[in-house]
Jmol script that loads the backbone (N, CA, C; Angstrom):
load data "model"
ATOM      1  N   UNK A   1      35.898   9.131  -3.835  1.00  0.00           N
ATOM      2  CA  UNK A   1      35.669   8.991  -5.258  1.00  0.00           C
ATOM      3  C   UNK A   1      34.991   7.656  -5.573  1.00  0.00           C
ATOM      4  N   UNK A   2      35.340   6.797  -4.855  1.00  0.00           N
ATOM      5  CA  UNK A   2      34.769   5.016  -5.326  1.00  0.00           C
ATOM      6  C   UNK A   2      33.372   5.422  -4.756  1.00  0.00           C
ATOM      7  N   UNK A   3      33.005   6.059  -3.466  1.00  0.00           N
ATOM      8  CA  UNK A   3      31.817   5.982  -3.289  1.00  0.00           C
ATOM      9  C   UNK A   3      30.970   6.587  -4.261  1.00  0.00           C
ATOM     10  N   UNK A   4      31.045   7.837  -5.110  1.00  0.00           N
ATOM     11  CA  UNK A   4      30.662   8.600  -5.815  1.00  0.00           C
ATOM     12  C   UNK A   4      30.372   7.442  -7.289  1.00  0.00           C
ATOM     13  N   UNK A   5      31.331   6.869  -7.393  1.00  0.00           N
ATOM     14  CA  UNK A   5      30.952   5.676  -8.703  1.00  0.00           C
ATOM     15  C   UNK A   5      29.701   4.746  -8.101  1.00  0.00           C
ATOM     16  N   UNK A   6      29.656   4.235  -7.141  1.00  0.00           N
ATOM     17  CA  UNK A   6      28.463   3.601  -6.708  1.00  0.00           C
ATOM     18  C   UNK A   6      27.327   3.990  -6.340  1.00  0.00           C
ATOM     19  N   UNK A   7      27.160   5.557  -6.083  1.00  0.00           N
ATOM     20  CA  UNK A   7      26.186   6.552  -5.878  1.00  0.00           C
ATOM     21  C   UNK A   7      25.563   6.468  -7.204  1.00  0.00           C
ATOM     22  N   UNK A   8      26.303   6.388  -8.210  1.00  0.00           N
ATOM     23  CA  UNK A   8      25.745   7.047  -9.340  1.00  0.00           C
ATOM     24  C   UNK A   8      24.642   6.219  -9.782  1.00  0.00           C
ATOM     25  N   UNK A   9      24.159   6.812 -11.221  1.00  0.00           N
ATOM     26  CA  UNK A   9      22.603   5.680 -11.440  1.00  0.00           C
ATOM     27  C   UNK A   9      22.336   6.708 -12.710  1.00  0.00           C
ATOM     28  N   UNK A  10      21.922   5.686 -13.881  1.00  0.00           N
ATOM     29  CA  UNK A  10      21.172   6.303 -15.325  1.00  0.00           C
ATOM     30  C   UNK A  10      20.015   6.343 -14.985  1.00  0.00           C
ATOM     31  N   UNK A  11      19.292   7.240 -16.128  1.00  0.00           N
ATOM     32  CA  UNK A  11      17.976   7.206 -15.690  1.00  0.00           C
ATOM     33  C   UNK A  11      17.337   5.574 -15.950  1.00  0.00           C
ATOM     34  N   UNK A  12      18.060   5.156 -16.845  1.00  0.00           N
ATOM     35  CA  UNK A  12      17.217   3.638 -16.777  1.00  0.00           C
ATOM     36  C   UNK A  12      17.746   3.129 -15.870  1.00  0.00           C
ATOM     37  N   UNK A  13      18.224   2.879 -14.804  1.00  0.00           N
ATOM     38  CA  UNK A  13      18.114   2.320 -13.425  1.00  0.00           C
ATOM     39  C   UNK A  13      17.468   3.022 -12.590  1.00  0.00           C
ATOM     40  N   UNK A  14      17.265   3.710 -12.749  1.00  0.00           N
ATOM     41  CA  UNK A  14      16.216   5.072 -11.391  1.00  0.00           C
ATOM     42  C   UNK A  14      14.754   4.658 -11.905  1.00  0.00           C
ATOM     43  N   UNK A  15      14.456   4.365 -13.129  1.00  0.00           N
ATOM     44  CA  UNK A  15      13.204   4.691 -13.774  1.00  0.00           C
ATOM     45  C   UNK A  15      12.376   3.132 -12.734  1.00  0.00           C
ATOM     46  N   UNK A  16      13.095   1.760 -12.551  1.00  0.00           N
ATOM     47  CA  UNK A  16      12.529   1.111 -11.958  1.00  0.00           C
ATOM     48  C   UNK A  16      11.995   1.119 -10.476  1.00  0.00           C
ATOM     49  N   UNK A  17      13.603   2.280  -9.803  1.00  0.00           N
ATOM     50  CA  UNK A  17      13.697   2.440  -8.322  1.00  0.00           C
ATOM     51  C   UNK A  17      12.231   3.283  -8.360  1.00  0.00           C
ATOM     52  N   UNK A  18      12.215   4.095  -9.081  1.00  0.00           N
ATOM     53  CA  UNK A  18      10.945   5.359  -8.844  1.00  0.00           C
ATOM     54  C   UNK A  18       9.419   4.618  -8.585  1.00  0.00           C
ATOM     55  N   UNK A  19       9.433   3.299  -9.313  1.00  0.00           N
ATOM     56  CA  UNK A  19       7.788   2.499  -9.159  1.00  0.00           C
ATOM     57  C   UNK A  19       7.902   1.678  -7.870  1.00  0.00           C
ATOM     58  N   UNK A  20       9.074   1.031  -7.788  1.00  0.00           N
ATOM     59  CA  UNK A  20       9.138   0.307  -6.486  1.00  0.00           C
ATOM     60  C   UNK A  20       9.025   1.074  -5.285  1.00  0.00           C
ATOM     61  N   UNK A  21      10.025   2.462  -5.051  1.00  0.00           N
ATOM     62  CA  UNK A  21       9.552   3.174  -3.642  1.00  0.00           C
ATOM     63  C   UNK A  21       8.136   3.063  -3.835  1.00  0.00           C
ATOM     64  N   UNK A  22       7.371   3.818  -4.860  1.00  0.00           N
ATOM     65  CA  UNK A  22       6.101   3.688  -4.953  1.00  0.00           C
ATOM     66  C   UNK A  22       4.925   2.991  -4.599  1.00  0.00           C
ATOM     67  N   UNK A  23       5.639   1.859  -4.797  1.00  0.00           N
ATOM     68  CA  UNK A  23       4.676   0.141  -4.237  1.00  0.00           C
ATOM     69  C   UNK A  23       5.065  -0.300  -3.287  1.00  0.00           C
ATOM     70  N   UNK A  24       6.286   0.622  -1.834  1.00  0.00           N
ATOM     71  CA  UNK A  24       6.578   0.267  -0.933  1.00  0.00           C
ATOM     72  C   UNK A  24       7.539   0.436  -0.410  1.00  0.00           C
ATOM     73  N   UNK A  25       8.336  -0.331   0.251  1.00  0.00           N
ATOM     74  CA  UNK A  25       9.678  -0.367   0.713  1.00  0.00           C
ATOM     75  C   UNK A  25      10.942  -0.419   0.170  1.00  0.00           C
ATOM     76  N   UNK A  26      11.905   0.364  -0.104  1.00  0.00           N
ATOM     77  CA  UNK A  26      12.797  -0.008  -0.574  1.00  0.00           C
ATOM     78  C   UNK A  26      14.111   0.151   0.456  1.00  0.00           C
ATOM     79  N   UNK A  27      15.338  -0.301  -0.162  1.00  0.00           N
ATOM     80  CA  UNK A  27      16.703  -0.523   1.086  1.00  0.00           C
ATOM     81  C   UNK A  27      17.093   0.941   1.167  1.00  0.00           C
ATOM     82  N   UNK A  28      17.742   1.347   1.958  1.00  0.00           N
ATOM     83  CA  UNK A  28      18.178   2.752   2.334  1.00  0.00           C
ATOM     84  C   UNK A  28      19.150   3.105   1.019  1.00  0.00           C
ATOM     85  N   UNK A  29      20.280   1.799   0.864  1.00  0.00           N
ATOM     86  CA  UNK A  29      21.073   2.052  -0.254  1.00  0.00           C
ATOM     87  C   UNK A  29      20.329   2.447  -1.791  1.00  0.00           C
ATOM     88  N   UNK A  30      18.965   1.868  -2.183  1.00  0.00           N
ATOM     89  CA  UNK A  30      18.618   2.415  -3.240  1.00  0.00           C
ATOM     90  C   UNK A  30      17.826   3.547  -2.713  1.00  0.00           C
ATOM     91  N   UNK A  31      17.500   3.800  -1.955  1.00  0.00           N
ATOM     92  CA  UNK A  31      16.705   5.322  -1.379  1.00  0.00           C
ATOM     93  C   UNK A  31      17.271   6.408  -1.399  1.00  0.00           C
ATOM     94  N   UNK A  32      18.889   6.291  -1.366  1.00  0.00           N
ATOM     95  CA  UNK A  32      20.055   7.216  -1.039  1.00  0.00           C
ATOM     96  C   UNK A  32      20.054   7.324  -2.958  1.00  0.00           C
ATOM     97  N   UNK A  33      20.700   6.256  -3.370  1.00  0.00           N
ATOM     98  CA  UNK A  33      20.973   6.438  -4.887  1.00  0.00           C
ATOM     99  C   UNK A  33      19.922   7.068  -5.422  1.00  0.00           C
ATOM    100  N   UNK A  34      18.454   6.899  -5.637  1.00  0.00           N
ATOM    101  CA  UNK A  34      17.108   7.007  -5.900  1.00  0.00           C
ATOM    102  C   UNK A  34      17.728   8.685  -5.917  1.00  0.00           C
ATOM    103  N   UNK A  35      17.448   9.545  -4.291  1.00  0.00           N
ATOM    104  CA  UNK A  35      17.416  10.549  -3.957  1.00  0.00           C
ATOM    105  C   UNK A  35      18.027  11.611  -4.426  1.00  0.00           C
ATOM    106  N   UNK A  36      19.289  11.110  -4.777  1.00  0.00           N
ATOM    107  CA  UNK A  36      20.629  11.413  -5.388  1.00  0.00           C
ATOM    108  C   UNK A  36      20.308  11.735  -6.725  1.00  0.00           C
ATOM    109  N   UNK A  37      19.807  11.485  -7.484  1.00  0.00           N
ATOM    110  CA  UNK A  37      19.680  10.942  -8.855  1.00  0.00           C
ATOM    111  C   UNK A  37      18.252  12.365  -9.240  1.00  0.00           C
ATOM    112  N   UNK A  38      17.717  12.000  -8.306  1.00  0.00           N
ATOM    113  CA  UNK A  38      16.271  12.737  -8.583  1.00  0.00           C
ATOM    114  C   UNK A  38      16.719  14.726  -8.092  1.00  0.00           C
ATOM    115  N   UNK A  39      17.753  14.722  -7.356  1.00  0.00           N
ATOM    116  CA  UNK A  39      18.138  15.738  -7.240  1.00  0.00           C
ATOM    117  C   UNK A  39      19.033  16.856  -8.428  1.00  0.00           C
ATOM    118  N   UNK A  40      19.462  15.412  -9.017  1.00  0.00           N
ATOM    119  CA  UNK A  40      20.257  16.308 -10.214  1.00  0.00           C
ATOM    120  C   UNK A  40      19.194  16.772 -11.438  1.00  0.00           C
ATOM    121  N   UNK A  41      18.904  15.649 -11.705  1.00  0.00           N
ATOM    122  CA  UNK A  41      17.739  15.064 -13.289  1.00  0.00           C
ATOM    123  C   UNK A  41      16.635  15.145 -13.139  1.00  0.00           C
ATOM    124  N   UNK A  42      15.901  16.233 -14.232  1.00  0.00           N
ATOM    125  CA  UNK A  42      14.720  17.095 -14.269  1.00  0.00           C
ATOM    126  C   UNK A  42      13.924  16.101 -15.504  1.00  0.00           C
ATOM    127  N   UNK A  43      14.449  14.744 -16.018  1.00  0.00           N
ATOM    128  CA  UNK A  43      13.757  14.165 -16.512  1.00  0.00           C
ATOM    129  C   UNK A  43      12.671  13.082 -15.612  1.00  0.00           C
ATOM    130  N   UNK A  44      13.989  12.463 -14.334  1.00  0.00           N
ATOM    131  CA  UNK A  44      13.320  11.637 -13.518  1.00  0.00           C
ATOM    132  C   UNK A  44      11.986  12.091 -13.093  1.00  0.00           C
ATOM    133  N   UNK A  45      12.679  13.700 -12.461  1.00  0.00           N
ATOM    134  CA  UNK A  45      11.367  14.217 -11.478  1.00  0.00           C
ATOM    135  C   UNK A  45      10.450  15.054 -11.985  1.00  0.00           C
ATOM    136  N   UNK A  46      10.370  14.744 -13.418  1.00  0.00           N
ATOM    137  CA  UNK A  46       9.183  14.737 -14.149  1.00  0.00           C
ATOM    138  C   UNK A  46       8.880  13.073 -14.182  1.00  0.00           C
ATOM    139  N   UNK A  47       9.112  12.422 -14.519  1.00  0.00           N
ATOM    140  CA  UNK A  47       8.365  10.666 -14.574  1.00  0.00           C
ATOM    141  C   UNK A  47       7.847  10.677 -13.228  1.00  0.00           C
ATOM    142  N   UNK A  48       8.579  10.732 -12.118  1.00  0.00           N
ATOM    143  CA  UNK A  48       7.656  10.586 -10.700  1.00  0.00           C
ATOM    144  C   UNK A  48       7.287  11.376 -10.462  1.00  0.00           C
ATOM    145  N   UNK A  49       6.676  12.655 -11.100  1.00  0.00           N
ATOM    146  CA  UNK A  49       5.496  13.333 -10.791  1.00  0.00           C
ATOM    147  C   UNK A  49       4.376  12.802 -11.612  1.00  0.00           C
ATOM    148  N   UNK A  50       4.673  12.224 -12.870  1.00  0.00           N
ATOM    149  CA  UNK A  50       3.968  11.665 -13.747  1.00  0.00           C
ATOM    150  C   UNK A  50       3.411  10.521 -13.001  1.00  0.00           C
ATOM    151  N   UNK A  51       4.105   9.798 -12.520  1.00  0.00           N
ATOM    152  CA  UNK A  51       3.364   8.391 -12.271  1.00  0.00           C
ATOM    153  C   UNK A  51       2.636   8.609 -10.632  1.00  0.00           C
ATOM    154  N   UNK A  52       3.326   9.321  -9.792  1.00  0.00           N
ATOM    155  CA  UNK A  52       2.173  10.011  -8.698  1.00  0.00           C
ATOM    156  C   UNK A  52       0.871  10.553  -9.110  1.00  0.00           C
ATOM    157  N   UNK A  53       0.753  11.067 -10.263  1.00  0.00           N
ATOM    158  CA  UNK A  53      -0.959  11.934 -10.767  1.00  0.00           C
ATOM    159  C   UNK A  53      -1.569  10.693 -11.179  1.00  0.00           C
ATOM    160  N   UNK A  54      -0.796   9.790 -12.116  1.00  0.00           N
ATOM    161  CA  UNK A  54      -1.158   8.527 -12.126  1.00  0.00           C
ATOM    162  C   UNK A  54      -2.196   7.196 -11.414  1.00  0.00           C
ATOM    163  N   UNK A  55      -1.199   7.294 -10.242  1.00  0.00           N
ATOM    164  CA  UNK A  55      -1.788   6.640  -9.099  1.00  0.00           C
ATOM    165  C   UNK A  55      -2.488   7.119  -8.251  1.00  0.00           C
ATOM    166  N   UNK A  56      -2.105   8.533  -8.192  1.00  0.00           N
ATOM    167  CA  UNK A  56      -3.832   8.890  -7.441  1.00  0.00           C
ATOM    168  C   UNK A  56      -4.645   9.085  -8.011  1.00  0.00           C
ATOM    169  N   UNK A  57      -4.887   9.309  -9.633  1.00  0.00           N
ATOM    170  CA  UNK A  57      -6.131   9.529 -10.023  1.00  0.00           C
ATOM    171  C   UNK A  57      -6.900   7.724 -10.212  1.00  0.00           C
ATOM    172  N   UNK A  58      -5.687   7.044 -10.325  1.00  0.00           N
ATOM    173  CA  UNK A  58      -6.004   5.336 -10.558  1.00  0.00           C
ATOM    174  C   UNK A  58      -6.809   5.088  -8.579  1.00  0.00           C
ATOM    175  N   UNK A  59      -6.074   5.545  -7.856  1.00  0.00           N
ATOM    176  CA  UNK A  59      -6.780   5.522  -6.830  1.00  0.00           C
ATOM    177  C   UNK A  59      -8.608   6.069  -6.549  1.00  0.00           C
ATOM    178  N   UNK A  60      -8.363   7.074  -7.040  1.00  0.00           N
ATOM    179  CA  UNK A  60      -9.529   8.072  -6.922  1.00  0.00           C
ATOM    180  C   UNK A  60     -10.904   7.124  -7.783  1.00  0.00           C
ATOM    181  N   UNK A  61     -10.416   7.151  -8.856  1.00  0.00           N
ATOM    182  CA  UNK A  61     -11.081   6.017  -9.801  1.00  0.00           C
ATOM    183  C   UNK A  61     -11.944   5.014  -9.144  1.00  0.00           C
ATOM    184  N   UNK A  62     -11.222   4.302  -8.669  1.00  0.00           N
ATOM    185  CA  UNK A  62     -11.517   2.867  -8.076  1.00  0.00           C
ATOM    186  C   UNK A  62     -12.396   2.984  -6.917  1.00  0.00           C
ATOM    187  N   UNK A  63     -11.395   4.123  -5.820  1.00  0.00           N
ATOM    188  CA  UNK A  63     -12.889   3.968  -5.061  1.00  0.00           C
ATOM    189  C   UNK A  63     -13.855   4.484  -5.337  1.00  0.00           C
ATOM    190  N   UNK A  64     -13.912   5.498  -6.099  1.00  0.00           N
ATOM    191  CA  UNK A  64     -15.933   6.001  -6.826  1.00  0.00           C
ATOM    192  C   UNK A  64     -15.815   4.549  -7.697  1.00  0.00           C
ATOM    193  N   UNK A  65     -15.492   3.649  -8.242  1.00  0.00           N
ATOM    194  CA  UNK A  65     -16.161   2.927  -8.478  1.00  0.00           C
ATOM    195  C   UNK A  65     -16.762   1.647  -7.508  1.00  0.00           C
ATOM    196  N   UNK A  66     -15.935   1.352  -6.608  1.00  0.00           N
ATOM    197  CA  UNK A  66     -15.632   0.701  -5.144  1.00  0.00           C
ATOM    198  C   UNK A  66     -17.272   1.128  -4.736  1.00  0.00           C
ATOM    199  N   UNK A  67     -17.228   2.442  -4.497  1.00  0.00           N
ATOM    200  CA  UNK A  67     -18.687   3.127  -3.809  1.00  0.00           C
ATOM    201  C   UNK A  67     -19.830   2.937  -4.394  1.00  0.00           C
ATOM    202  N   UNK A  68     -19.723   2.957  -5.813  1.00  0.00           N
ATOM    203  CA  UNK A  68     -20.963   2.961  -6.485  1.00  0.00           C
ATOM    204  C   UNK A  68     -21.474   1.454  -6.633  1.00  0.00           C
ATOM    205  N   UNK A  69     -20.614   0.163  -6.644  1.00  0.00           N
ATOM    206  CA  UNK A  69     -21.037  -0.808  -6.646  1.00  0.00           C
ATOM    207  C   UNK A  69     -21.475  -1.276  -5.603  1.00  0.00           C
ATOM    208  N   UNK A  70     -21.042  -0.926  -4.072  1.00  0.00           N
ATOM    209  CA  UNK A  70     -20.974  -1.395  -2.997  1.00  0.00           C
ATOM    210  C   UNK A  70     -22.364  -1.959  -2.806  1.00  0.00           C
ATOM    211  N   UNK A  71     -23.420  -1.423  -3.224  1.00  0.00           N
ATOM    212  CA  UNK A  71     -24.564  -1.674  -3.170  1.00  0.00           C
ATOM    213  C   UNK A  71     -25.157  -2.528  -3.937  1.00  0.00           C
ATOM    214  N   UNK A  72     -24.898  -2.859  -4.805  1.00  0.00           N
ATOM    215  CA  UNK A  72     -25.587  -4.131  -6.102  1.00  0.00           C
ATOM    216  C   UNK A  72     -25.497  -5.169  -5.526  1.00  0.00           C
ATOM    217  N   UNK A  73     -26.292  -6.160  -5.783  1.00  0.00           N
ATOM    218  CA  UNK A  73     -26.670  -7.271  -5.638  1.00  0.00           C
ATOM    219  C   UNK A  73     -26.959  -8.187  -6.926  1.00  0.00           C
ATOM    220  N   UNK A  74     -26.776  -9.171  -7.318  1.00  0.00           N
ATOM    221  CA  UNK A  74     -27.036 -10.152  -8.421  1.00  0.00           C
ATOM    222  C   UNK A  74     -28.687 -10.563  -7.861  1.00  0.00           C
ATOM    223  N   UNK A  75     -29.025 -10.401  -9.047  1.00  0.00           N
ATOM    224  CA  UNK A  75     -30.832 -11.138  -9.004  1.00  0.00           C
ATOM    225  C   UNK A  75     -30.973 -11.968  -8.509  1.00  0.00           C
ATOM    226  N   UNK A  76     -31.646 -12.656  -8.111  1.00  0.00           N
ATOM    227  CA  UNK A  76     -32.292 -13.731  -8.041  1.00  0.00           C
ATOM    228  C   UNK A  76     -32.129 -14.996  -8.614  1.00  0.00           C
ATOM    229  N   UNK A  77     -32.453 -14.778  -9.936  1.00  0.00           N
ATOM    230  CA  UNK A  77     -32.250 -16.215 -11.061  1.00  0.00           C
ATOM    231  C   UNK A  77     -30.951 -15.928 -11.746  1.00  0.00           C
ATOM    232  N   UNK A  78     -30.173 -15.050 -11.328  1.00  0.00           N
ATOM    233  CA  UNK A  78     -28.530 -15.185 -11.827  1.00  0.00           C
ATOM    234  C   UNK A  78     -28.185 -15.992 -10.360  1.00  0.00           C
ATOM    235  N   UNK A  79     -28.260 -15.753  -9.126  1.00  0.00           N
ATOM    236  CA  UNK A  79     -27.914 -16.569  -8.316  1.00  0.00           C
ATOM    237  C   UNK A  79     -28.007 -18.374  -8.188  1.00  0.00           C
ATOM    238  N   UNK A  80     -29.639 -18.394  -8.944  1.00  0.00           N
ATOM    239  CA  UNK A  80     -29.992 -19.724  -8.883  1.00  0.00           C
ATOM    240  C   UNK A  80     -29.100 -20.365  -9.811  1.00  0.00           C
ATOM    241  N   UNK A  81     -28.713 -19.549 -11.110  1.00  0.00           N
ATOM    242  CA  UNK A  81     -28.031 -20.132 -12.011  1.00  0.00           C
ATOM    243  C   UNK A  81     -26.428 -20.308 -11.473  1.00  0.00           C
ATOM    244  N   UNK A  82     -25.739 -19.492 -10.829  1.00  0.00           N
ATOM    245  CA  UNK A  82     -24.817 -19.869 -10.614  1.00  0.00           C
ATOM    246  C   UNK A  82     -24.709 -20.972  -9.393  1.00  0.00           C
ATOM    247  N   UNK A  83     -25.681 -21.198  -8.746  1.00  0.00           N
ATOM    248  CA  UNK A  83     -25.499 -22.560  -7.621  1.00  0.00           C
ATOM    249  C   UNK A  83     -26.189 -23.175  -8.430  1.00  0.00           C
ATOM    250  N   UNK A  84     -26.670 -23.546  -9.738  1.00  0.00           N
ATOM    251  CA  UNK A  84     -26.725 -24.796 -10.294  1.00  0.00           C
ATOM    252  C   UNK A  84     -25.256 -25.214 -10.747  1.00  0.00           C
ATOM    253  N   UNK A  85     -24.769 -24.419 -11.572  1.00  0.00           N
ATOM    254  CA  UNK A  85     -23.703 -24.193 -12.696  1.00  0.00           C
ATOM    255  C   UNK A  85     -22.586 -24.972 -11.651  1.00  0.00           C
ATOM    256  N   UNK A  86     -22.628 -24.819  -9.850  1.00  0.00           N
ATOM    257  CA  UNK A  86     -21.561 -25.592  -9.003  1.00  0.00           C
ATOM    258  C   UNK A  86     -22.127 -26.846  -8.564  1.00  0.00           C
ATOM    259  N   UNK A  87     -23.132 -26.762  -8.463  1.00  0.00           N
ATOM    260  CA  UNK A  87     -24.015 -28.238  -8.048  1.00  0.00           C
ATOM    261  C   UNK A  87     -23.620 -29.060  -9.168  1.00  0.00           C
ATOM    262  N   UNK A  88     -23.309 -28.767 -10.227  1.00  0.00           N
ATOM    263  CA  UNK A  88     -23.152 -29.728 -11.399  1.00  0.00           C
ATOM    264  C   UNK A  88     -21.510 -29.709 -11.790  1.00  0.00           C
ATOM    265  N   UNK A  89     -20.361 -29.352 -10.579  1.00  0.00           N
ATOM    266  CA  UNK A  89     -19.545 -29.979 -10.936  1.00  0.00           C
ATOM    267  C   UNK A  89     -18.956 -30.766 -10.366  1.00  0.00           C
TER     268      UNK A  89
END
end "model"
wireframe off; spacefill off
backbone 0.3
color backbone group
């Protein structure tokens, strides 16, 4: 029963665990609670499906934009101007 009180978790404590697995590593103990939580509550596992479409479309984004710049170059006399603009400090 004591373990079951420490298992537990509101959605406003899950709502932070859900971005952090997200951005990486988290301890087994909030991975277990996390897991737990997302198994019962059909609100959570709607937010982390929400913020997964999120981040991959924020992914997707970036690199077509990543790609399309890869190639530009600054002119000429924007270059000259910016190695004056350091020569003069």
């Amino acid at each position: 029963m004591k373990i079951l009180k420490q298992l537990k978790m509101t959605c406003k404590d899950t709502s932070p665990l859900i971005s952090e697995s997200m951005d990486g590593h988290i301890s087994f103990g909030k991975r277990l609670r996390l897991k737990i939580h997302l198994t019962i509550c059909k609100a959570c596992q709607c937010y982390k499906n929400q913020l997964e479409i999120i981040k991959n479309l924020a992914k997707k984004i970036g690199s077509e934009d990543f790609s399309s710049k890869k190639n530009q170059t600054l002119r000429p006399e924007v270059k000259e101007k910016i190695k004056q603009s350091l020569n003069n400090i």
